[in-house]
C-alpha positions in Angstrom: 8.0 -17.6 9.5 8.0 -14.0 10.8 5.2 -11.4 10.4 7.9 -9.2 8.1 9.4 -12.5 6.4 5.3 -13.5 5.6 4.4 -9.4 4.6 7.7 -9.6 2.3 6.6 -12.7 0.5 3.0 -11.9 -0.2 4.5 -8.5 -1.6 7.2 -10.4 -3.8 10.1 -7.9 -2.2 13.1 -8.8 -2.7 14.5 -6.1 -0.4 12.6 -5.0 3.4 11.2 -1.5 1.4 8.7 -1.5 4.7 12.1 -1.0 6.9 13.4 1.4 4.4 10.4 3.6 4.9 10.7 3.3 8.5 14.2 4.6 8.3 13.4 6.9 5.8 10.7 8.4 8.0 13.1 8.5 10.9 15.8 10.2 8.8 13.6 12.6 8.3 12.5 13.2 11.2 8.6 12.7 9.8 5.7 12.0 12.3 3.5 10.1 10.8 1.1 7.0 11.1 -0.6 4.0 9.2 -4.3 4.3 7.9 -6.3 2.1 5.6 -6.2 -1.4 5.5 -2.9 -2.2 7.6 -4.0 0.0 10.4 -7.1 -2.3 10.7 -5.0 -5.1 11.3 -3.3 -3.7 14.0 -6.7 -3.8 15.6 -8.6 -6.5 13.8 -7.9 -10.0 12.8 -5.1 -9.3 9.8 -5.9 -9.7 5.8 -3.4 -9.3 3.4 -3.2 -6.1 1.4 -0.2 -4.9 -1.2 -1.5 -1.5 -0.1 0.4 0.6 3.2 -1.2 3.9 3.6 -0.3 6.6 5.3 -0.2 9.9 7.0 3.1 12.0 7.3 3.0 15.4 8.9 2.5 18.3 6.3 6.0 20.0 6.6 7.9 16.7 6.1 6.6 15.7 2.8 9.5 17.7 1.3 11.7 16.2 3.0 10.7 12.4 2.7 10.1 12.8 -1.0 13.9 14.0 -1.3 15.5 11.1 0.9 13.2 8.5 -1.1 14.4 9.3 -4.1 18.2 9.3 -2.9 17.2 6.1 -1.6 16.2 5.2 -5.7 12.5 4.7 -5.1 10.2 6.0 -7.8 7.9 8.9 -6.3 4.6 10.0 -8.0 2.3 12.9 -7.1 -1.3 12.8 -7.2 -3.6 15.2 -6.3 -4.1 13.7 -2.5 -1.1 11.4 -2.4 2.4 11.0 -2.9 2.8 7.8 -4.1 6.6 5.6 -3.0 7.5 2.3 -4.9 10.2 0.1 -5.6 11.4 -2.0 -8.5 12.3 -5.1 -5.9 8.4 -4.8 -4.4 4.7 -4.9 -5.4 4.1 -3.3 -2.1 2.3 0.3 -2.9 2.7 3.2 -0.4 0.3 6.0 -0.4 1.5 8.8 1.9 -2.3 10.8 2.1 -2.1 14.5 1.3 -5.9 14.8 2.3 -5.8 17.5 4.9 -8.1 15.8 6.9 -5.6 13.1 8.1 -3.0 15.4 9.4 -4.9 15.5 13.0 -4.5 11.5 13.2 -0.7 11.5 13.5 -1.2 13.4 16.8 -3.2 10.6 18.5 -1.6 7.9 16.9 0.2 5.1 19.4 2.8 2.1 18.9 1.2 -1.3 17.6 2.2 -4.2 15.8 1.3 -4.8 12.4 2.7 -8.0 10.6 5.8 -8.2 12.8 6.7 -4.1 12.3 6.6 -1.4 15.0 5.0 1.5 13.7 3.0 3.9 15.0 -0.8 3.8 13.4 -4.3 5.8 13.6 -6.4 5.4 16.8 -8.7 2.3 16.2 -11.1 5.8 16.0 -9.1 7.8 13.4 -8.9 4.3 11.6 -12.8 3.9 11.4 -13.3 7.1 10.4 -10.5 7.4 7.5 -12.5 4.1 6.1 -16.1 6.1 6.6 -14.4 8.8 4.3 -13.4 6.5 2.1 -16.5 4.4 1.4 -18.5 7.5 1.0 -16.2 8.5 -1.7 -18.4 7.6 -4.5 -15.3 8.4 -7.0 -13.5 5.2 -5.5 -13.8 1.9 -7.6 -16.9 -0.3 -6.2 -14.1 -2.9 -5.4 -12.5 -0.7 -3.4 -15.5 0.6 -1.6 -16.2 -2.7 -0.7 -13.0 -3.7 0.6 -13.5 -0.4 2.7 -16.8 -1.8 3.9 -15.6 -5.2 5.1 -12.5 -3.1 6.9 -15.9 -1.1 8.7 -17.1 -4.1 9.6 -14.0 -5.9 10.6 -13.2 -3.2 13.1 -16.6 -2.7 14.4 -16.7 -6.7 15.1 -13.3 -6.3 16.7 -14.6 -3.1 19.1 -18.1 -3.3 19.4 -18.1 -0.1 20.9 -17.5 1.8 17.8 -20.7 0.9 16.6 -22.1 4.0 17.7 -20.1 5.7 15.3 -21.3 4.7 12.2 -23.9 6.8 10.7 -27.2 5.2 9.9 -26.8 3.9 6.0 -23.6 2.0 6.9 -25.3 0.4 10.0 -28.6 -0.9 8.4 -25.8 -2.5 6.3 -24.6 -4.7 8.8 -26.3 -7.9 9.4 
């Protein structure tokens, strides 16, 4: 079994919506790259997530959300995401509107993540993206914690981010 053919099945799609994307984002002529938790596995041993977040360069939103929905995905705006789904999937993309990310897609690179080409966060833009989002204390705890054991998975990975966690998440660590 393939990396796409094992991603498919845990996400129950029917059709490849991760290659639609990709084409979509192509299309469109979007730069962009993966963050959250499938950007950790390009750098980490891999966990399963439903969850592909991204970051797609400010003046192709517009343009991705159009060619989505021609494409018949459902699109919903949130106030620091556009959200992509499809009916065939229970994969959920999060394109982040969070200006913050836009400076990731520039140092983003190539990797492998369950059997896709795609370009992704810096294994730094990665860490920091899951700092922002532990310390968002209007997250669920769930999530926080999943955003803890992603810190922790890619500091164990790279030991030599360690130095760039601040204090309170390293007295964390065991």
């Amino acid at each position: 079994m393939t990396g796409q053919e094992f991603f498919r099945g845990v996400t129950h799609s029917r059709d490849d919506i991760v290659q639609l994307l990709l084409s979509l984002l192509a299309e469109t002529q979007a730069a962009y790259c993966v963050i959250g938790g499938l950007a950790v596995n390009a750098y980490a041993e891999p966990v399963v997530s439903l969850d592909l977040d991204l970051v797609v360069v400010a003046d192709r939103i517009d343009a991705l959300r159009v060619a989505a929905l021609d494409k018949g995905l459902k699109v919903q705006q949130f106030e620091h995401s556009l959200n992509l789904s499809a009916a065939k999937s229970d994969l959920r993309i999060q394109l982040q509107t969070d200006p913050r990310y836009q400076e990731f897609v520039a140092r983003a690179e190539r990797r492998e993540v369950l059997g896709y080409s795609m370009m992704v966060a810096g294994v730094k833009d990665v860490l920091r993206g899951k700092l922002w989002a532990y310390a968002d204390a209007s997250r669920r705890a769930s999530k926080r914690q999943k955003d803890l054991a992603d810190i922790m998975r890619l500091v164990e990975a790279h030991p030599e981010l360690n130095h760039e966690l601040p204090p309170a998440i390293l007295e964390r660590f065991p």
